[in-house]
N, C-alpha and C positions, 0 to 999 in steps of 0.2 A: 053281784055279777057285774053292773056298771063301772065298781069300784077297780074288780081285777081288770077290764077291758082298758079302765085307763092308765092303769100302770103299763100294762104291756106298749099301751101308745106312745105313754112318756119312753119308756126302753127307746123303742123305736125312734124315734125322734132324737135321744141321748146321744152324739159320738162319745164312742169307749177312748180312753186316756189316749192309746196308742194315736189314733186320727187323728185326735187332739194336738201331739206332738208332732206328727207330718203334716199339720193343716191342710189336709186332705179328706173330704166325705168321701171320693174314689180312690182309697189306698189302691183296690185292688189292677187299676189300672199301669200304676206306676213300682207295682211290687216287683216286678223282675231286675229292673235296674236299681231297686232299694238293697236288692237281695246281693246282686254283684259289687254296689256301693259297700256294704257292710261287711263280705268277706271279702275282698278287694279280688273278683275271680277275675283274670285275663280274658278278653274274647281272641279274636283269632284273626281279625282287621287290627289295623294300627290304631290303639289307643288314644292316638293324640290328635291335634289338629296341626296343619301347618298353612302356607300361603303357596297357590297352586301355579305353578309359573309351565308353559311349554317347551321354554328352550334351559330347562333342568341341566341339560348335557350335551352337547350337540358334538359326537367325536369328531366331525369332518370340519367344523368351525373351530376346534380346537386341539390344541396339542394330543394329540392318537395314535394310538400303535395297538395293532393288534397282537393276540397274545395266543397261543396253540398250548396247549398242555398234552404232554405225551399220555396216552393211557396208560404202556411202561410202568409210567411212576405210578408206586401205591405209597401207602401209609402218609404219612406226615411231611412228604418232601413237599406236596404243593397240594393245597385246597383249595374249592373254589366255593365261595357263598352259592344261592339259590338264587339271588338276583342278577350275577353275572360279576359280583366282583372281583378287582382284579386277585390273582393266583397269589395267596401273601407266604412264603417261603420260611423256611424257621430261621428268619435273619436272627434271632435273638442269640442263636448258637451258630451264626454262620458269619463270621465277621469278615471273611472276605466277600460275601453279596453285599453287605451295606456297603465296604469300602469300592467298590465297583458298581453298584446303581442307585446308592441310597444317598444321598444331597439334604444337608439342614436348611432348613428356612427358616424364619420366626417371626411368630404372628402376634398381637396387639388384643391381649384378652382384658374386655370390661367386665367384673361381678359386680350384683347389685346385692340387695336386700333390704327389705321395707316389710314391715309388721304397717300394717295402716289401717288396723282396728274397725275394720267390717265399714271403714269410710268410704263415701263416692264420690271419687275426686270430678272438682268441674271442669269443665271442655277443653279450657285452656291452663292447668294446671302446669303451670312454668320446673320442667325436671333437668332443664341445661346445664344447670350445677352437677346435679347428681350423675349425669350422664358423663358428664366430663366434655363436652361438643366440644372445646378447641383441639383438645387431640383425640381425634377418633381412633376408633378401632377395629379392629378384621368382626370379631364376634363381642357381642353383646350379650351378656345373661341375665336375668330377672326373676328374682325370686320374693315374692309375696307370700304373706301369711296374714291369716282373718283378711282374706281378701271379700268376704261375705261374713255379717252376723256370725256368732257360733251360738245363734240359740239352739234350741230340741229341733225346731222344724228344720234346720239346714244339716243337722246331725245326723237327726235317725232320718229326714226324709228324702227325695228326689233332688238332685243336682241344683243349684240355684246359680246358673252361671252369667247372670245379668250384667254383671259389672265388670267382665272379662272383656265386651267388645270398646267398652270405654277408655278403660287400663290400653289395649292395644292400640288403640286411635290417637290416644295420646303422645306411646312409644314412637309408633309408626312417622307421626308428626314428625315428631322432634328430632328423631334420626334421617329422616330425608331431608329435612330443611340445614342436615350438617354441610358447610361448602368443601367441597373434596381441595384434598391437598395440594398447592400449587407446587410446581417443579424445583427442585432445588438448581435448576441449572437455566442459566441465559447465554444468548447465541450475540454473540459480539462481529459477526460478521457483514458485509454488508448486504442490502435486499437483494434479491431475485431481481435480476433484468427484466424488461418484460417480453423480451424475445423467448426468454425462459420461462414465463407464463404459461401453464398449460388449464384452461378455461374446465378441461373432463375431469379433470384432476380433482380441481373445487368444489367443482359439481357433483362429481362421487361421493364427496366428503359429505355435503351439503347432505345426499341423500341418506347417506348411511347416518347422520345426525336429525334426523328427522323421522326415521321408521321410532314412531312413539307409540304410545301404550296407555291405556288411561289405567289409573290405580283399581286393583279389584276391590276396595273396598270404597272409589267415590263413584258417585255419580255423576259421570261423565262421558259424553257421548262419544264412540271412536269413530273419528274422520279419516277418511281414508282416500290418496289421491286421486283424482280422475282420468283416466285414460286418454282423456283428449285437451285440449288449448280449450280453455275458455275464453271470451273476450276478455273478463272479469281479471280474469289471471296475468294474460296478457298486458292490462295495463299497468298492474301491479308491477310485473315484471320489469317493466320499460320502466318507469320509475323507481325501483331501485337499481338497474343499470344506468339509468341518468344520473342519481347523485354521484355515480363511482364514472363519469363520462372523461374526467381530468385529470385521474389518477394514470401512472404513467404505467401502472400492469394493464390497461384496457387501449393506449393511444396507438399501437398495431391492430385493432380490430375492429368489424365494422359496426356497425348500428343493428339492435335488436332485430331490429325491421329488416335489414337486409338476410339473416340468417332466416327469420319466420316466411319470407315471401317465397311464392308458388314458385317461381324460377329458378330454385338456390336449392342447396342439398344443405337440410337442416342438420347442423354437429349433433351430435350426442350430448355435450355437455348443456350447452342451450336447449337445448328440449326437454331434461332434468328439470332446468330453473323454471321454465316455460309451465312446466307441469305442477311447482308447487302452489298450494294455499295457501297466502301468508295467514288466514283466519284461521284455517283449519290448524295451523302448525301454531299457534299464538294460545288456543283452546288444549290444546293438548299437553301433558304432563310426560318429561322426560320417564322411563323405567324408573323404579324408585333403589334408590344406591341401597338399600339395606332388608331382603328380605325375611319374615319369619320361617321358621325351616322347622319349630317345634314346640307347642303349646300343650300344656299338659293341667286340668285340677282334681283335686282332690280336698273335697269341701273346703276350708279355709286355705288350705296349701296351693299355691299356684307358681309355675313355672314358665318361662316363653325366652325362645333361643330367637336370636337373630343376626344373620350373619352378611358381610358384601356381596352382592350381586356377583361379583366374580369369585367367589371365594366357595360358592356353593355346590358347584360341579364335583368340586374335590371332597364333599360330604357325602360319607356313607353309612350303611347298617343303623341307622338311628332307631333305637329300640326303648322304652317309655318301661318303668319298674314302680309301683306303690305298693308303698306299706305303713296300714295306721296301726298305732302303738297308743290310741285314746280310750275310750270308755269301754271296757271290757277286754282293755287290749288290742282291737283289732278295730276299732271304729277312728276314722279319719280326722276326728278333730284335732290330732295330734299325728306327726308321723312324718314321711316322707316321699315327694315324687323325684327319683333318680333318670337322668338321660343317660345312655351309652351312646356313643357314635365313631365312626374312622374321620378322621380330617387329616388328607392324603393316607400314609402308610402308618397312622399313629393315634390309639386309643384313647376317647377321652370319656370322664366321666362327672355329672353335675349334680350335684345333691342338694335341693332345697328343703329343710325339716323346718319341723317346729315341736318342739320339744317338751317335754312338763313344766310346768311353771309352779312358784311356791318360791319361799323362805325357808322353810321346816327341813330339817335333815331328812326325814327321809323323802325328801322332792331331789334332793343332791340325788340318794339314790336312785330314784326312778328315774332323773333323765339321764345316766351311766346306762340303766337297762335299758330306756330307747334308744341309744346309739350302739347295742350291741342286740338288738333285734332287727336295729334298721339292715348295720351288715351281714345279720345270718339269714332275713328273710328280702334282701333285693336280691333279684335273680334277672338274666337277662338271656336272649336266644335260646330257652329251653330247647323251644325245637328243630333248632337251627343245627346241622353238621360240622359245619365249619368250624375255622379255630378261631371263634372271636371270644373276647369275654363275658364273663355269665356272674361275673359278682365285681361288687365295688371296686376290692384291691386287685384284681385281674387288668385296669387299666393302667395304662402309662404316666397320664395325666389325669388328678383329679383335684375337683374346685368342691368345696362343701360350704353352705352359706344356710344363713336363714335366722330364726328367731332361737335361737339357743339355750335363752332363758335361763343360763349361768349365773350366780350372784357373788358378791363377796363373804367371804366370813368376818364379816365384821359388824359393827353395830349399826344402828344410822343414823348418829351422832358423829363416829369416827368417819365412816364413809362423808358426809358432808362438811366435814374440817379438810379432808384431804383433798376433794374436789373441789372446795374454794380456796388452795392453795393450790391446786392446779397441779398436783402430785401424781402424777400418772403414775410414774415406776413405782412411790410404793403402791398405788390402786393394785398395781398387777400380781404385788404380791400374794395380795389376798385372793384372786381370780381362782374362782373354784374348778374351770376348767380347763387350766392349767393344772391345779394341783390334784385335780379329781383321777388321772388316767387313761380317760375314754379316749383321747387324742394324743396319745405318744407320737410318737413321729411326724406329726402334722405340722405344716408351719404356718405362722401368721404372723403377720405386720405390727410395727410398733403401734401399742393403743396410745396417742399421742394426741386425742380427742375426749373429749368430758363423754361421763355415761349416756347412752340413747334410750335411755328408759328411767321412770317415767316421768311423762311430764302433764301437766296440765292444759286441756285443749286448747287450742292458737296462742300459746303461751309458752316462753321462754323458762317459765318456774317447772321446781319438781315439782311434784304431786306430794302432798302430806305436809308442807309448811307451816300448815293450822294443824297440829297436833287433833286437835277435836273433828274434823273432818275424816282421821284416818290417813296413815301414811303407809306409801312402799318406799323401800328404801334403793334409790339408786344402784343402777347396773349395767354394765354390759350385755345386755342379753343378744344384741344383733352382732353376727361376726363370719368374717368368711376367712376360711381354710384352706391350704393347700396341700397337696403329697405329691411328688414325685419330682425326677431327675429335668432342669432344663428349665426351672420356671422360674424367672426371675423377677419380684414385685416390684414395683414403680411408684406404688401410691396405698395410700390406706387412710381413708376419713371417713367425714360424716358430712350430711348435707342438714341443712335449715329450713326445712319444710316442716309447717308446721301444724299438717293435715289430720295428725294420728296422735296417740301419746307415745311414739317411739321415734326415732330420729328414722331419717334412712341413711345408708352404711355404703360403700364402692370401694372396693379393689381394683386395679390395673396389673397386669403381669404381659411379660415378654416371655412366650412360650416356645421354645424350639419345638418342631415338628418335624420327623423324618417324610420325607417326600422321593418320589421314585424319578429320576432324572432320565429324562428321553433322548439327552444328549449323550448321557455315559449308555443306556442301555442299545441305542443305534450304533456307539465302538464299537460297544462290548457285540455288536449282532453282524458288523462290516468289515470286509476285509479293505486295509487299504493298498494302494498298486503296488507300494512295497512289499506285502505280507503274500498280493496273488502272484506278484514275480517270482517270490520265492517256493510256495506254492508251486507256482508254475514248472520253474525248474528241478526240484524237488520230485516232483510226480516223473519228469523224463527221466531223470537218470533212472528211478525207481523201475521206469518201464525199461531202460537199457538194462539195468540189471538181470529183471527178470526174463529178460529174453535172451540176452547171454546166455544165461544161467539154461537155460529153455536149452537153447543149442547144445550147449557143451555136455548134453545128458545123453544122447546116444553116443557120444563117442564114446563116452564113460563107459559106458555097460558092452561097449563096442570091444576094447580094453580089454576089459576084464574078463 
């Protein structure tokens, strides 16, 4: 009897395999979201995260026009999203709306990609290279894989997203400390008189350059002006109007002091200066030039959009799509997280995968099957009315990037004669995803860079040099993609970072985007004096007509 009491305790005391693998004694706490993790279920809030800003769209601050849609129209002449967006017409088949309100512009698109081996890069992890910071760009994209371990417990278990806000602080960093682009143009004329000095003028300036914001992710306190002259400020004030006392835009006006004194009608624009905090404004952090608008993971897969402060207004329908293609088929350690979104009047779409990995032929084969499960099973706006897109090639524009895990058909012997001959074009012959099919029409950048796989930790060497340690054989496996009309590449390398055993990878393209132009659709909605004169005239004869016409009917009938 004591014997069986103590088995049952051991039992009891035992985690079954399963706990085991989630290192969790309370699976049953965290089972609902293990459950939607493993069949990848949609909820019904937006799956993703982004960076929460208030002035998202402000129509009266920015270029606006209201838009009525006739009720009249049915079917497919004009649809309107559920958030309000704007009415998108079947320009595809209407080539005179494009030609009358549709205007190109082209925007500065950065792709990244980094496999970085479930690494946690430290604080100040230097990605200036990789970003490209001399020439910025409108959007940023970033796509990681093994952004966390892939043992069992980040597998089968609860989310591990620790190393998501680190990656982000990092990005964040490095893209706000980019120096925005100086003018291409200078003003050879001569200064401003100082009769023509207008003090409100500056002072507006001054003010509208100082409504600051502290980062939602520092800590940092927001100061905010004070309603009244402080002494404190006051002195300030006068001191920096004293150094500028000699300057000859200030030698028509009078002394601080005479504008601040009880007897005198203080200007507007002195009262501005009057009011700032040089401390408060010195502690404060400019809006930051480049917000996230789209963060997305799926256990090792990670994705994070980020685009100009000004560039974000014009971003819509952003819609988050996963699908794992790993252990069983449908478990995330393998797979893809896709973005949809409009950037103005024009469909984009971003694919971060991470694919089968192996030498073995049949590994060829299964990662041709994840790229044709990824496009039978992304889906986007199921439940959405409107005419936006619901599958990968539905988009206009689309960027495919990630860990691809493509290899050569060759030996790896041959492969490392060719790479220390720096032989790329033949490398590429042998490129299994090129010759594989999965990406027919897809384009990509010359590989004009040595394999980014693999290599040996903080080390320059491949992996496998000592035979007796075990070798893989050099590869391509990092590589970003493109499809569609209007996309023009710039750049295609690799960076020196030497964090992971895969390199990281960046593209650059110039994208045309159709944009809805306020200038043609205000013609297109106005008559000009010439159009209502005629108009004008027009309508009288019209009415001479018909009232002639009016008259001469009874005689008619008079007549006859």
């Amino acid at each position: 009897m004591h014997n069986h009491h103590q088995r049952l305790t051991n039992r009891s005391t035992e985690r079954n395999w399963f706990e085991k693998c989630c290192d969790c004694t309370c699976l049953e706490l965290f089972w609902p979201s293990v459950v939607h993790k493993w069949l990848n279920i949609a909820t019904d809030s937006p799956d993703y995260s982004a960076d929460s800003d208030d002035s998202f769209y402000d129509p009266v601050g920015s270029e606006a026009v209201c838009y009525q849609v006739n009720e009249s129209v049915k079917g497919d002449e004009f649809r309107i999203d559920q958030i309000g967006a704007f009415p998108r017409s079947r320009r595809r088949k209407s080539e005179t709306f494009s030609a009358q309100l549709i205007e190109s512009k082209e925007l500065r698109v950065s792709a990244h990609t980094w496999n970085v081996g479930g690494e946690l890069p430290p604080e100040d992890l230097d990605i200036r290279e990789w970003l490209d910071t001399d020439c910025p760009a409108d959007i940023y994209v970033f796509g990681f894989q093994e952004i966390i371990p892939l043992n069992a417990g980040n597998i089968f278990g609860s989310e591990d997203n620790r190393p998501i806000p680190i990656w982000e602080n990092i990005i964040r960093e490095t893209l706000n400390d980019i120096q925005p682009v100086k003018t291409k143009f200078k003003c050879y004329s001569d200064p401003s008189s100082p009769a023509r000095f207008k003090p409100s003028f500056y002072a507006s300036n001054i003010e509208h350059d100082t409504m600051l914001e502290s980062d939602s992710d520092a800590d940092v306190a927001v100061c905010t002006f004070s309603d009244s002259v402080t002494i404190d400020s006051k002195e300030k004030v006068e001191d920096l109007v004293d150094s500028y006392k000699d300057s000859k835009y200030f030698k028509s006006y009078h002394p601080l002091e005479a504008y601040l004194s009880s007897d005198k009608k203080v200007k507007r624009g002195v009262n501005l200066l009057s009011k700032l905090d040089i401390n408060s404004i010195m502690c404060q952090k400019r809006k930051p030039q480049y917000v996230r608008i789209v963060s997305k993971q799926m256990v090792g897969v990670f994705i994070t959009i980020w685009v100009h402060r000004s560039l974000r207004k014009h971003i819509q329908n952003v819609h988050v799509s996963t699908v794992g293609v790993g252990v069983m088929g449908y478990i995330g350690n393998k797979g893809s997280v896709s973005v949809s979104m409009s950037i103005y009047q024009t469909n984009f779409c971003f694919i971060c995968t991470h694919l089968t990995s192996g030498e073995r032929d049949i590994d060829i084969v299964k990662r041709n099957a994840d790229v044709e499960e990824i496009y039978k099973r992304t889906r986007f706006n199921s439940m959405s009315k409107a005419s936006l897109p619901r599958s990968i090639m539905d988009h206009e524009r689309i960027i495919w990037l990630g860990d691809l895990n493509y290899r050569f058909n060759l030996s790896h012997e041959e492969t490392r004669d060719l790479i220390s001959k720096r032989a790329w074009s033949k490398l590429s012959e042998s490129d299994q995803l090129k010759i594989g099919g999965a990406f027919d029409g897809w384009t990509e950048g010359a590989l004009n860079f040595p394999p980014t796989y693999k290599y040996e930790p903080n080390s320059d060497k491949y992996h496998g040099e000592d035979p007796k340690a075990g070798r893989r054989t050099p590869a391509w496996c990092d590589r970003i993609l493109s499809y569609g009309k209007g996309m023009r590449q710039l750049s295609y390398k690799r960076s020196e970072i030497r964090l992971s055993d895969h390199r990281p990878v960046s593209a650059t393209y110039m994208i045309e985007v159709e944009a809805l132009s306020l200038k043609k659709l205000q013609r297109a909605l106005t008559f000009t004096n010439a159009e209502m004169k005629c108009y004008g005239s027009t309508h009288i004869k019209s009415k001479q007509v018909t009232s002639n016409y009016n008259n001469y009917q009874p005689q008619l009938h008079a007549e006859i």
